[in-house]
C-alpha positions in Angstrom: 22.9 173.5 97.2 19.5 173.9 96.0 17.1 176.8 97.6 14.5 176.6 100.2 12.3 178.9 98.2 12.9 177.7 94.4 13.0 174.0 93.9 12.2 172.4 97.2 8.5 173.0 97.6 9.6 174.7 100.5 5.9 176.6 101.2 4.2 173.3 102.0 6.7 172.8 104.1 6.4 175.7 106.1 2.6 175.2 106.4 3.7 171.6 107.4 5.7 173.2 110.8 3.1 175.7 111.3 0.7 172.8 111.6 2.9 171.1 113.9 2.8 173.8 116.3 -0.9 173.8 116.5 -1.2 170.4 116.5 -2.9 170.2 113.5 -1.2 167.6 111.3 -2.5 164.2 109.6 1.1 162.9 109.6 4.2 163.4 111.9 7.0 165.6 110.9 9.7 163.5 109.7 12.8 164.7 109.9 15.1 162.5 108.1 19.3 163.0 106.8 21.9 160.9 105.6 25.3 161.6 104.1 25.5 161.7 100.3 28.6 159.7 100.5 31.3 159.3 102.2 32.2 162.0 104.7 35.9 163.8 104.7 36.3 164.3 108.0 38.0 168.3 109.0 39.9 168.0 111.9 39.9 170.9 114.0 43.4 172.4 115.5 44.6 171.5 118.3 46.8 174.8 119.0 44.5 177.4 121.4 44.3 179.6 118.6 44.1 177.7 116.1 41.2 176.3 117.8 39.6 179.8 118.6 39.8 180.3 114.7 37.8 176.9 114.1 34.9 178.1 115.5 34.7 181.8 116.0 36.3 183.2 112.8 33.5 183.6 109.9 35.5 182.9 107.1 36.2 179.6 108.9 33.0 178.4 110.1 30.6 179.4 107.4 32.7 177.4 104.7 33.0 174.7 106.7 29.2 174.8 107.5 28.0 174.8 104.1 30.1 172.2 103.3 28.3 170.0 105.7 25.3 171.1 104.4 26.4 169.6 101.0 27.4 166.6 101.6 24.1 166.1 103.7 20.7 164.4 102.1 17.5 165.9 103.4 14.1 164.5 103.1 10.6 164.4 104.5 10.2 167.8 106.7 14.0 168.1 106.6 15.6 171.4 106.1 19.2 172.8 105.5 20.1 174.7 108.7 23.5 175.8 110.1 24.3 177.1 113.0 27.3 179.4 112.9 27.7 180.0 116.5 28.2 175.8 117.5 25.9 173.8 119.4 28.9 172.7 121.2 29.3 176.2 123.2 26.3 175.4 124.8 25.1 178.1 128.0 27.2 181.1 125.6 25.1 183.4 127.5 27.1 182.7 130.5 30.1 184.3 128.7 27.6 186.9 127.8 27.2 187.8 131.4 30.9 188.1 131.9 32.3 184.3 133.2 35.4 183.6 131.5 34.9 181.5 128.6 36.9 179.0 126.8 36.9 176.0 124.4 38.4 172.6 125.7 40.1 171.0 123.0 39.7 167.5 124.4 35.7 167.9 124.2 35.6 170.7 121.8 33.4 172.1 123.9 32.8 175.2 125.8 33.1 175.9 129.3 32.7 178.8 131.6 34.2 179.5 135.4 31.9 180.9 137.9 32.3 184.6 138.7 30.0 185.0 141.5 32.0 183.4 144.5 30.9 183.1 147.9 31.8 186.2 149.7 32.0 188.4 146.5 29.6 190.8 145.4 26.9 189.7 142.7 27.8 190.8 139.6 25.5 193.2 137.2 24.1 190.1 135.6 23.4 192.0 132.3 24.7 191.9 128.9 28.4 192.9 128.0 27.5 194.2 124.2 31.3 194.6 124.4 32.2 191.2 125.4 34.1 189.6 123.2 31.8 186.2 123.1 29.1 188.5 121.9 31.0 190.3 119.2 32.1 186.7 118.1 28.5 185.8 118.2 27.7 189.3 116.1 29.7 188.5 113.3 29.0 185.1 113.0 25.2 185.4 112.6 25.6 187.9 110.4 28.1 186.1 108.3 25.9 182.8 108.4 22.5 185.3 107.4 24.5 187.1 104.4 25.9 183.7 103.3 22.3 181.7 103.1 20.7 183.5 99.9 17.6 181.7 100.7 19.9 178.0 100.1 19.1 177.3 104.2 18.2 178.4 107.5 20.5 179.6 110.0 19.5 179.0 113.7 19.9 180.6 117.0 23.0 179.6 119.6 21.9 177.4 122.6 21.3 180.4 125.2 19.7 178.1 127.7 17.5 179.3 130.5 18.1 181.4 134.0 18.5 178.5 136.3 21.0 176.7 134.0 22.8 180.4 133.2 22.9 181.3 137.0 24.6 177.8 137.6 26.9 179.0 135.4 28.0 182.3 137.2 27.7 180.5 140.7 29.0 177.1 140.3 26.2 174.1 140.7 26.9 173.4 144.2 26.7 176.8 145.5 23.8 177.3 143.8 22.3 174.1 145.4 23.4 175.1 148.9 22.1 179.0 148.1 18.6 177.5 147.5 18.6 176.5 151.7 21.2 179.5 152.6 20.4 182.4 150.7 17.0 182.0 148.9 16.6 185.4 149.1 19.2 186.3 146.9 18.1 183.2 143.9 14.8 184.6 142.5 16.0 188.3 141.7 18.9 186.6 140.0 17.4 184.5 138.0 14.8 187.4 136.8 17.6 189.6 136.0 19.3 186.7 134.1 16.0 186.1 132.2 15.8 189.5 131.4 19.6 189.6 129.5 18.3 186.4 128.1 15.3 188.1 126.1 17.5 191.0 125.0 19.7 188.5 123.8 16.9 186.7 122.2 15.6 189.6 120.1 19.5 190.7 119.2 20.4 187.6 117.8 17.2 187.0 115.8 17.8 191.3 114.7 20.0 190.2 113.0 19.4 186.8 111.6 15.6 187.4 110.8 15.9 190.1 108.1 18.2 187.4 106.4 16.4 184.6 106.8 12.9 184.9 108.2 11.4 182.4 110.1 12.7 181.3 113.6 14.9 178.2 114.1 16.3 177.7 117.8 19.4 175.0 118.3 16.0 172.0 118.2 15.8 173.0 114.5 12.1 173.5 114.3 10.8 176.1 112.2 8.3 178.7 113.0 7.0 181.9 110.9 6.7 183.6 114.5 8.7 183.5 117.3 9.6 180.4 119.0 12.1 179.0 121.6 13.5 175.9 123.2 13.1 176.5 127.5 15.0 174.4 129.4 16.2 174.0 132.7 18.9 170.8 133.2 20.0 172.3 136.8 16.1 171.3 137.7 17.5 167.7 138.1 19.0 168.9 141.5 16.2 170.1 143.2 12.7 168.9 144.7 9.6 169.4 142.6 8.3 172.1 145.4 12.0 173.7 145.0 11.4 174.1 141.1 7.7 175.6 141.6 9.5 178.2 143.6 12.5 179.2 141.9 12.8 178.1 138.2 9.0 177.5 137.2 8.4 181.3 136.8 11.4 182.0 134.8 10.3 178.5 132.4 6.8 180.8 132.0 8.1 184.4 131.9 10.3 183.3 128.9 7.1 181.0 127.3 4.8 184.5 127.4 8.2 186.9 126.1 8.1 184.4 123.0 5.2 183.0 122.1 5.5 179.6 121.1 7.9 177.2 123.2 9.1 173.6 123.6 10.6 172.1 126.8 13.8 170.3 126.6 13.3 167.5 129.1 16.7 166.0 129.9 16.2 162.9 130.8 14.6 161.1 134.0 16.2 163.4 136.4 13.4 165.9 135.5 10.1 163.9 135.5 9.3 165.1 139.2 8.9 168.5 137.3 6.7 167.2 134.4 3.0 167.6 135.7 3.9 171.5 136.2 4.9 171.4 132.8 2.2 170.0 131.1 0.5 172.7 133.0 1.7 175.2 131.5 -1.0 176.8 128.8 1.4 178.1 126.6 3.4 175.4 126.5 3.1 173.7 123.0 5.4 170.7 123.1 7.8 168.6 125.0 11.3 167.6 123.6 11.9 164.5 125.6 15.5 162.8 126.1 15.7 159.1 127.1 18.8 158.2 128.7 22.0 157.3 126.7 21.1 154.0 125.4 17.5 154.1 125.9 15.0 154.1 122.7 12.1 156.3 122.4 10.0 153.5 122.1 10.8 152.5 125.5 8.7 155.4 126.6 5.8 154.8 125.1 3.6 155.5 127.8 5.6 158.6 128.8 5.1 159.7 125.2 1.3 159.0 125.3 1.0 160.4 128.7 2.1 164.0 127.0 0.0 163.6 124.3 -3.0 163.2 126.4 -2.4 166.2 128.2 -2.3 168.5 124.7 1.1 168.6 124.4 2.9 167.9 121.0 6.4 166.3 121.0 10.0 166.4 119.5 11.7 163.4 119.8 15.0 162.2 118.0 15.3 158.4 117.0 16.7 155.5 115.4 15.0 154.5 112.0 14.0 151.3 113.1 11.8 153.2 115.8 10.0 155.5 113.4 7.3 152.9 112.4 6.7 151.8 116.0 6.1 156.1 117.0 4.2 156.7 114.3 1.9 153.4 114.8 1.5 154.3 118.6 1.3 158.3 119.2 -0.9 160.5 117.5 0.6 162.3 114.4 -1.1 165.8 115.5 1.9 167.0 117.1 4.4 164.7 116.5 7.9 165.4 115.6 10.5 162.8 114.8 14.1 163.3 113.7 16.3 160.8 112.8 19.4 159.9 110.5 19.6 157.2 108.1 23.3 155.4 106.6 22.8 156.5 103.3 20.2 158.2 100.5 18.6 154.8 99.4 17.2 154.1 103.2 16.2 157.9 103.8 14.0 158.1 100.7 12.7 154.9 101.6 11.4 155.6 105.4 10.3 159.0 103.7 8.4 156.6 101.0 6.9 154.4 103.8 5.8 156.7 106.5 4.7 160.0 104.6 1.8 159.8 102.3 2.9 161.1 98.3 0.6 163.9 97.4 1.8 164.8 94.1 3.3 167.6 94.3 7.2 167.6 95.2 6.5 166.6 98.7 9.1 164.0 98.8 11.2 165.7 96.8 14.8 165.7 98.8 17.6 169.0 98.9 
């Protein structure tokens, strides 16, 4: 695997991101993979632990990770980056918090059961630094920073925000009903869950940054300062006026801790919340989510509707859509990510879209 730092002209990319984030560019990031060949497929174990193994013992994961990372092509703006604690056990800060936490080997996936019951006291709602999911977490960044050399970037897990973590610990529907019954009770929570969230924030990247510099969240963009993902998927439950009052504060609380943040915006079930958003000052982009089945291009005037209010945007898509983005939004803060059948069609949508400068720009890793 070749190095970021020695023979991929990995500086002007870096000043390509940093552009992205202040909206500065002339053309769109293009984020483009494709498998080298074709891919051996690793079957994870089906046996519990077995299965724990698969994704919470280092000298399991990393391998595996950085054979992925081989057989992968990347071109335009992108970059090797593993993530040694697994998009799939997504809300881990849940099990942070103390909810019981376990991978379902059906979804390969994990899931947490609610510890704050009706008719039980709240619990502390702060980090465990002796929880087992967090010394699982430990070791694997650490393991993933040591192992990079420089050869990639190793990202952040998917911590997700204090509405989605509280409707973790509480269930969904209680939460939902707790928002008419015991609204009192909702606001403190969720501050105290943000608060475990930016300690675990500035733990993870303790130990990742001195590693690997740089900031790369579960979206996989790149910043030289800090950066993060908000989010808030249990927003598709509630009114607009309910989400002013409850999650909105805790969606800018964690955009001033940070810095520099994008908004994952899950699909239609959260455009009642979008003018707030797009409100937000510190807000630089919007990661937006089209149903499953639903192009990007679709959205066009969603898309364009962003970009007039100053916001950039992160969008994943199908190859055949990247002309039609590119041709329509403005390339300022524009983000597209997409994945292409093999090398030969990669290079060329790299070839087509991004203008050769001479001077490795298009050179692949």
């Amino acid at each position: 695997m070749q190095s970021l730092t020695d023979s991929w002209d990995w500086a002007r990319r870096r000043q390509r991101y940093e552009a992205w984030w202040r909206g500065e560019l002339d053309s769109p990031l293009l984020q483009v993979t494709a498998p080298r060949g074709p891919a051996e497929a690793e079957t994870p174990p089906t046996d519990p632990a077995g299965l724990l193994r698969w994704f919470t013992d280092p000298d399991c994961v990393i391998p595996r990770l950085e054979r992925q990372l081989e057989a992968t092509f990347f071109a335009g703006d992108a970059f090797p980056l593993a993530f040694p604690v697994s998009g799939s056990l997504a809300a881990i800060q849940a099990a942070y918090l103390g909810c019981p936490y376990q991978i379902a080997p059906d979804s390969l996936s994990g899931w947490s059961e609610p510890i704050w019951l009706d008719g039980q006291a709240a619990p502390s709602l702060e980090m465990d630094w002796e929880n087992i999911w967090w010394q699982h977490t430990q070791r694997l960044l650490a393991a993933g920073a040591q192992a990079s050399r420089g050869r990639y970037a190793v990202g952040l897990p998917d911590l997700q925000g204090g509405g989605e973590i509280l409707a973790q610990l509480r269930g969904a529907e209680n939460l939902a009903r707790d928002l008419y019954d015991a609204p009192e009770q909702v606001l403190p929570a969720i501050e105290a869950i943000n608060r475990a969230w930016l300690r675990c924030y500035q733990a993870c990247f303790a130990i990742l940054h001195p590693a690997t510099s740089g900031y790369v969240d579960w979206l996989g963009i790149w910043s030289e300062t800090p950066a993060v993902t908000v989010e808030c998927d249990f927003s598709v439950m509630v009114s607009p006026r309910m989400f002013r009052r409850f999650f909105l504060p805790a969606v800018e609380q964690q955009i001033a801790w940070v810095g520099r943040a994008v908004f994952h915006l899950d699909g239609p079930g959260e455009l009642p919340h979008l003018e707030m958003l797009l409100a937000l000052e510190g807000l630089r982009a919007i990661q937006w989510v089209p149903l499953p089945g639903q192009s990007q291009v679709e959205w066009l005037p969603l898309l364009q509707k962003i970009q007039a209010a100053g916001k950039g945007l992160a969008l994943a898509c199908q190859p055949e859509e990247v002309k039609v983005l590119c041709a329509e939004l403005q390339p300022g803060g524009l983000l597209l990510s997409t994945s292409c059948p093999s090398v030969e069609a990669a290079a060329r949508l790299v070839d087509e879209i991004l203008p050769r400068r001479g001077d490795g720009f298009h050179s692949p890793v």
